[in-house]
BALOBA-1460 file (C-alpha; in Angstrom, 3 decimals):
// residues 193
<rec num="1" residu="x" x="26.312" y="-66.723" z="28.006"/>
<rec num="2" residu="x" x="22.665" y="-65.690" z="28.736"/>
<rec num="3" residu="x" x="21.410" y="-68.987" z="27.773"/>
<rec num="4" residu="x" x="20.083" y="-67.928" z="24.137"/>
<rec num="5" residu="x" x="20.834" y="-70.145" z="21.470"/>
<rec num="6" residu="x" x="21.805" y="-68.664" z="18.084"/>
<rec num="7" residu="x" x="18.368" y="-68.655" z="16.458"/>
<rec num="8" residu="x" x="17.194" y="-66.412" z="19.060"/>
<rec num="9" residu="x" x="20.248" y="-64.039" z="18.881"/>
<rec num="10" residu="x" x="19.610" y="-64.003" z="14.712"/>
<rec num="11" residu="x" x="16.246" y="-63.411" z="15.146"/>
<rec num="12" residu="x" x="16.696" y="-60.470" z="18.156"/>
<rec num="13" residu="x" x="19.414" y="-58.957" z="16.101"/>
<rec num="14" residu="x" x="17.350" y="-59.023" z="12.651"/>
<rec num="15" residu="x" x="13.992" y="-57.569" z="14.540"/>
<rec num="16" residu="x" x="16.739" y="-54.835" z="15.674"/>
<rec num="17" residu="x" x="17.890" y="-54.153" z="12.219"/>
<rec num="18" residu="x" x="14.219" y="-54.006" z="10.916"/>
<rec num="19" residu="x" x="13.033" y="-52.059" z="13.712"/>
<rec num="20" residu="x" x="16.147" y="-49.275" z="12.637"/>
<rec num="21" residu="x" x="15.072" y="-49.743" z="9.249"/>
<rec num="22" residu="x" x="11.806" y="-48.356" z="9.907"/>
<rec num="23" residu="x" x="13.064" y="-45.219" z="12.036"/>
<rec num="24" residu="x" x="15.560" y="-44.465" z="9.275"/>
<rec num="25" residu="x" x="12.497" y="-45.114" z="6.772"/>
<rec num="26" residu="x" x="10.509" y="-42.892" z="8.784"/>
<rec num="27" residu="x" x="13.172" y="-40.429" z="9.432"/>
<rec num="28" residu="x" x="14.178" y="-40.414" z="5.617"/>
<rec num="29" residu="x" x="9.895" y="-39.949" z="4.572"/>
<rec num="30" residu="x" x="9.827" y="-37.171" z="7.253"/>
<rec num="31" residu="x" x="12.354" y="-34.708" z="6.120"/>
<rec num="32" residu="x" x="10.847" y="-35.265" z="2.709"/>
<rec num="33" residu="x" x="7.922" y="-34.224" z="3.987"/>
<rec num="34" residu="x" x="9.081" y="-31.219" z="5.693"/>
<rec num="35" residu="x" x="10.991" y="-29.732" z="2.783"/>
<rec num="36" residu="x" x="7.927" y="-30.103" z="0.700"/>
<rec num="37" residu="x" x="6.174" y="-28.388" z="3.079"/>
<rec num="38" residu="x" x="8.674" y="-25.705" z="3.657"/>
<rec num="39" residu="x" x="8.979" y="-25.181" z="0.285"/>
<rec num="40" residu="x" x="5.435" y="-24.826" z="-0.169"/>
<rec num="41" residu="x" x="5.287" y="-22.194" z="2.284"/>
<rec num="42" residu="x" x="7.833" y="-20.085" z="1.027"/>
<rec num="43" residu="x" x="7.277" y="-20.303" z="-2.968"/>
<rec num="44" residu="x" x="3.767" y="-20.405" z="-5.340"/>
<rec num="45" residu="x" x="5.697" y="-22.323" z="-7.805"/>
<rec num="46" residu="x" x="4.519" y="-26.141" z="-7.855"/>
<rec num="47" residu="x" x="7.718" y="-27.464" z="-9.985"/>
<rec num="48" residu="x" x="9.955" y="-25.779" z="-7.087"/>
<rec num="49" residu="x" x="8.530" y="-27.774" z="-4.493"/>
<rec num="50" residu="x" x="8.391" y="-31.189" z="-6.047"/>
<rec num="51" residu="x" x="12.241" y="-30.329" z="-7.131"/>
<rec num="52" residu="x" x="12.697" y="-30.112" z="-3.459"/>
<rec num="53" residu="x" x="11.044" y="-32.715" z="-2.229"/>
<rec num="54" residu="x" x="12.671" y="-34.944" z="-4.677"/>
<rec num="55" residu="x" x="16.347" y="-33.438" z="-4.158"/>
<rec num="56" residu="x" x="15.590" y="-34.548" z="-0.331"/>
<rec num="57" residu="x" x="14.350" y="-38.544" z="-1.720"/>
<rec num="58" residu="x" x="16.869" y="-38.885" z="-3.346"/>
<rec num="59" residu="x" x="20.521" y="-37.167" z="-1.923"/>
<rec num="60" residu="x" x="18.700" y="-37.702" z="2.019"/>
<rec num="61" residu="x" x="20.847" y="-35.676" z="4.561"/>
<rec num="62" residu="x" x="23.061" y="-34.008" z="1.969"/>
<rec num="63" residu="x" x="19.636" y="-32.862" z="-0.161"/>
<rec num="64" residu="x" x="18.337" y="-31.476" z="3.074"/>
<rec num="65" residu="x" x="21.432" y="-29.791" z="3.770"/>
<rec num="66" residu="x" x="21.343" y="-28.224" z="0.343"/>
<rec num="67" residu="x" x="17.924" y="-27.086" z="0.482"/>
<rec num="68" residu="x" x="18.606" y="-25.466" z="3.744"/>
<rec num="69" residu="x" x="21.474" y="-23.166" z="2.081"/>
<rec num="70" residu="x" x="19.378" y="-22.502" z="-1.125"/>
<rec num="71" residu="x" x="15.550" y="-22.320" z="0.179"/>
<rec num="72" residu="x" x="14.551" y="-18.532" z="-0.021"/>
<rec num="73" residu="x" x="14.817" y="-16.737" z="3.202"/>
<rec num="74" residu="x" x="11.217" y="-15.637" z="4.398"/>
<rec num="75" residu="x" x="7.620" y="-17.594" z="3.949"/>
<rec num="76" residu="x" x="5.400" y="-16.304" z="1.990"/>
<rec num="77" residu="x" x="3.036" y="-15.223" z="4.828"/>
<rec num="78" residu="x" x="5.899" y="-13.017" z="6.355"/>
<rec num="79" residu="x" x="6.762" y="-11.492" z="2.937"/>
<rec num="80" residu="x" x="3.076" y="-10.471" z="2.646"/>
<rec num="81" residu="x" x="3.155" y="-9.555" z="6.452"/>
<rec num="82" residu="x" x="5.971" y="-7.138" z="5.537"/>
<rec num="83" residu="x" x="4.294" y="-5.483" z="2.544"/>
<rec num="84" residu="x" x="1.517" y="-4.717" z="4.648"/>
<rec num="85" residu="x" x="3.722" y="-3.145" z="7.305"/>
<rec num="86" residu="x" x="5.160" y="-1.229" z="4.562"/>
<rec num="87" residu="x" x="2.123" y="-0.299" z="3.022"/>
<rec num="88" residu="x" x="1.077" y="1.011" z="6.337"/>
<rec num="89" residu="x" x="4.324" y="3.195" z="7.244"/>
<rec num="90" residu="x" x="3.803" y="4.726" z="3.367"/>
<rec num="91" residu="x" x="0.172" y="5.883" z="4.208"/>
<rec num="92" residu="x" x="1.563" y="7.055" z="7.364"/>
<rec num="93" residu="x" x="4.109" y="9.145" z="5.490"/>
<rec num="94" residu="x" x="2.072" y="10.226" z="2.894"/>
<rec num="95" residu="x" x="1.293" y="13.950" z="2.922"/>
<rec num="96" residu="x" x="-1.754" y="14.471" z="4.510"/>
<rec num="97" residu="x" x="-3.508" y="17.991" z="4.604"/>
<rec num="98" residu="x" x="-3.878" y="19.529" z="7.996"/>
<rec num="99" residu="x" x="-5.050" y="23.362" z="8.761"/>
<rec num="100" residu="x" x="-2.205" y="25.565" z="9.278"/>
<rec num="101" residu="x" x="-4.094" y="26.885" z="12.561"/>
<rec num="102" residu="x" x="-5.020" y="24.147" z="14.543"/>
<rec num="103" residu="x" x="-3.646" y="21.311" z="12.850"/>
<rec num="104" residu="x" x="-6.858" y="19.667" z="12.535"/>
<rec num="105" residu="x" x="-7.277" y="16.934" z="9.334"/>
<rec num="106" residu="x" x="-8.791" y="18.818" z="6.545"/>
<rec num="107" residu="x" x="-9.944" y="17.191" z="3.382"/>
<rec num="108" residu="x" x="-7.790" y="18.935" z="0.112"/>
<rec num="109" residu="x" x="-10.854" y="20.368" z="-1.782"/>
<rec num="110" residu="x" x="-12.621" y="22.128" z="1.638"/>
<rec num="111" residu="x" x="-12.565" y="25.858" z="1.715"/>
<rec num="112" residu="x" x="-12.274" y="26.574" z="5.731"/>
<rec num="113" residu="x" x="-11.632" y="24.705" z="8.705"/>
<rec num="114" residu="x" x="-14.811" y="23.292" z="10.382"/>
<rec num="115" residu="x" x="-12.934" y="23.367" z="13.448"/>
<rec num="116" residu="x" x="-11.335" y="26.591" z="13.994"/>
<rec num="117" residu="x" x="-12.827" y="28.659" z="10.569"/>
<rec num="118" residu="x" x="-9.323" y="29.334" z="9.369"/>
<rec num="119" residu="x" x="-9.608" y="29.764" z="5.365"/>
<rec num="120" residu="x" x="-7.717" y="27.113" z="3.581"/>
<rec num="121" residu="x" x="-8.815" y="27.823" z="-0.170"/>
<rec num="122" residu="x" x="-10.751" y="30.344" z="-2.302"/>
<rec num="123" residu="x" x="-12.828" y="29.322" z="-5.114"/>
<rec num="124" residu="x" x="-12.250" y="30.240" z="-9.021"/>
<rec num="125" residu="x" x="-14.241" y="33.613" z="-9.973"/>
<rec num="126" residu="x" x="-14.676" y="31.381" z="-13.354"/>
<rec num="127" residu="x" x="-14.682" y="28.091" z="-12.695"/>
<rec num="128" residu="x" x="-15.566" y="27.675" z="-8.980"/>
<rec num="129" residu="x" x="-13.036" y="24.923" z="-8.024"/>
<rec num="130" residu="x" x="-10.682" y="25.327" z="-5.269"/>
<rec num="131" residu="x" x="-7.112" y="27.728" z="-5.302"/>
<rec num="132" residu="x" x="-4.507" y="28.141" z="-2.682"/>
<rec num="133" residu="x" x="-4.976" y="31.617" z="-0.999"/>
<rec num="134" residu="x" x="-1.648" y="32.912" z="-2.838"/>
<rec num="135" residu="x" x="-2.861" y="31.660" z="-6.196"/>
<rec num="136" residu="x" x="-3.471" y="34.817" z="-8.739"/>
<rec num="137" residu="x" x="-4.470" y="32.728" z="-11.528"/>
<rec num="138" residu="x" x="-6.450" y="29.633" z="-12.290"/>
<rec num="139" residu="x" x="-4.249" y="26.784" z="-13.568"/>
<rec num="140" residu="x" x="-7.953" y="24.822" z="-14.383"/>
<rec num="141" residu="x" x="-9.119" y="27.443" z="-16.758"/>
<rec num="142" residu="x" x="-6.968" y="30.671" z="-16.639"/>
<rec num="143" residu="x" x="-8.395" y="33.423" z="-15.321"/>
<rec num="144" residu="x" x="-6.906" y="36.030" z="-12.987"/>
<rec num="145" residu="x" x="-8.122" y="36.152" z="-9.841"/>
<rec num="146" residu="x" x="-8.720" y="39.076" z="-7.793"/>
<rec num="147" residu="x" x="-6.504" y="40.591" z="-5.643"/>
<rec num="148" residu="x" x="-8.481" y="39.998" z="-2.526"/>
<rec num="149" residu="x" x="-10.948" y="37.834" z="-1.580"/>
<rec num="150" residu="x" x="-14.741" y="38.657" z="-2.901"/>
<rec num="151" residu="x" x="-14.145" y="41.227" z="-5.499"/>
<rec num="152" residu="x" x="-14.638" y="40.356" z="-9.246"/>
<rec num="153" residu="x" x="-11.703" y="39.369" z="-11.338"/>
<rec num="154" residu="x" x="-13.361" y="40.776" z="-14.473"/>
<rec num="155" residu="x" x="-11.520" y="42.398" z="-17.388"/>
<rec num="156" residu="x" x="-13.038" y="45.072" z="-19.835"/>
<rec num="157" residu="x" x="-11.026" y="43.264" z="-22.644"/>
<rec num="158" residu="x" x="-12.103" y="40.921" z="-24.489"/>
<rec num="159" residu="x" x="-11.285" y="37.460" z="-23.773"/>
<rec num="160" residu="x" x="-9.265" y="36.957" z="-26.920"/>
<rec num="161" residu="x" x="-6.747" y="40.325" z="-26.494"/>
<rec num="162" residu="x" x="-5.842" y="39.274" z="-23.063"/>
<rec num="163" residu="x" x="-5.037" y="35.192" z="-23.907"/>
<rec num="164" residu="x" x="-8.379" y="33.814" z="-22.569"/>
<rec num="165" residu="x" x="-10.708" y="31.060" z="-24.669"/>
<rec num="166" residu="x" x="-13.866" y="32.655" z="-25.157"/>
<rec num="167" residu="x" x="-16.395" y="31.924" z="-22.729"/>
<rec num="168" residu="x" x="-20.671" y="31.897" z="-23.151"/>
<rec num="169" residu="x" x="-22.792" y="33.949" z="-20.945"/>
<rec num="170" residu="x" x="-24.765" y="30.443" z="-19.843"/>
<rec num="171" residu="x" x="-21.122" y="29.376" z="-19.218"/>
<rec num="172" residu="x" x="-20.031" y="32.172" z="-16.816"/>
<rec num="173" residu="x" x="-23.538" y="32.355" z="-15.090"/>
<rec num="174" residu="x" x="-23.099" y="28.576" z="-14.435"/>
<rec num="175" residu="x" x="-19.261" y="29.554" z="-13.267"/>
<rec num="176" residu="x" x="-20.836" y="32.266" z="-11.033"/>
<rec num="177" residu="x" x="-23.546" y="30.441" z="-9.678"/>
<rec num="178" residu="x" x="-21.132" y="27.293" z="-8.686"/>
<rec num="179" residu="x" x="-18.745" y="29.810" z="-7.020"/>
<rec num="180" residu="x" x="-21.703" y="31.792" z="-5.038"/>
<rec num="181" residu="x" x="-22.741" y="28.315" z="-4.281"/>
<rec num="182" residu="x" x="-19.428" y="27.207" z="-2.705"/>
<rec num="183" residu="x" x="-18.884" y="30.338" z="-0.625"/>
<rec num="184" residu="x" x="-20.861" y="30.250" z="2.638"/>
<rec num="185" residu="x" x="-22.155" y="33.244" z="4.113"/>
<rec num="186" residu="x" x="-22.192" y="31.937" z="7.792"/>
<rec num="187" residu="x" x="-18.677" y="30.985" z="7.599"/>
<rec num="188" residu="x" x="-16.339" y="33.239" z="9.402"/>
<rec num="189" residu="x" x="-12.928" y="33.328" z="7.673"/>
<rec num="190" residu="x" x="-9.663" y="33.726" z="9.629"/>
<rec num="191" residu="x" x="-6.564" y="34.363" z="8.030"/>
<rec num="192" residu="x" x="-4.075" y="30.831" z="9.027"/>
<rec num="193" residu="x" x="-1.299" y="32.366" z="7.132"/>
């Protein structure tokens, strides 16, 4: 018809055969490939991946298909993306002190507000650490506190009759000493509450 003999139209019709041999090879070694690498990105666990890649080699298009329906759903780097999203919104959440005056961040052990001198805590008479204002007692080593701000909580009782561990003079001069020490004199305290 075209003027080929038959040895040309064999050998044209087996270079077309080899040449689709090779795209199908090709085709066939790329979606192994890609599932491997898929795989890879969305699990840590070696044997998982080389199950993969091999369910591709050796089902082809039906392996792929059922990797696609069983592979997990996010990469690894958007699962870790997430938890830092998350991680973020909990900080965010998280109570974080403020002064009840001027809203200002306060850190939780601070006795006033450096911005607006509202008084956020009192110190233990005893101990010196830090109370809420309301606080009439010590829950860090259990003594009553005075009724206002400044004046001694001090008992004529023993420590014994009135529940209290018994305490050495060094101890409460240390206890005094770390309270006076926490309590600034050019502070100026305004009630927040």
């Amino acid at each position: 018809m075209f003027g080929l003999d038959a040895d040309t139209t064999n050998n044209l019709v087996v270079g077309g055969l080899v040449y689709l041999g090779m795209v199908v090879a090709a085709f066939w070694l790329a979606m192994i490939i890609w599932a491997y690498r898929d795989m890879r990105a969305r699990s840590r666990d070696a044997l998982a991946q080389w199950l993969v890649a091999l369910l591709v080699a050796v089902l082809n298009l039906p392996g792929l298909l059922i990797y696609l329906f069983l592979r997990p759903r996010e990469t690894l780097s958007e699962a870790y993306e997430r938890s830092l999203e998350e991680e973020a919104l909990l900080q965010e959440i998280e109570e974080k002190p403020v002064c009840p005056a001027c809203r200002q961040k306060v850190h939780p052990e601070w006795q006033a507000c450096p911005h607006c001198h509202t008084r956020l805590k009192k110190p233990c008479v005893r101990c010196g650490r830090m109370l809420e204002l309301p606080w009439e007692l010590c829950p860090h080593c259990a003594t009553p506190q005075p009724a206002s701000y400044g004046e001694p909580a001090y008992s004529s009782a023993p420590a014994e009759e009135i529940g209290l561990p018994q305490v050495s003079r060094r101890e409460r001069r240390a206890a005094r000493a770390s309270a006076a020490s926490t309590g600034s004199s050019t502070i100026e305290f305004v009630d927040g509450e």
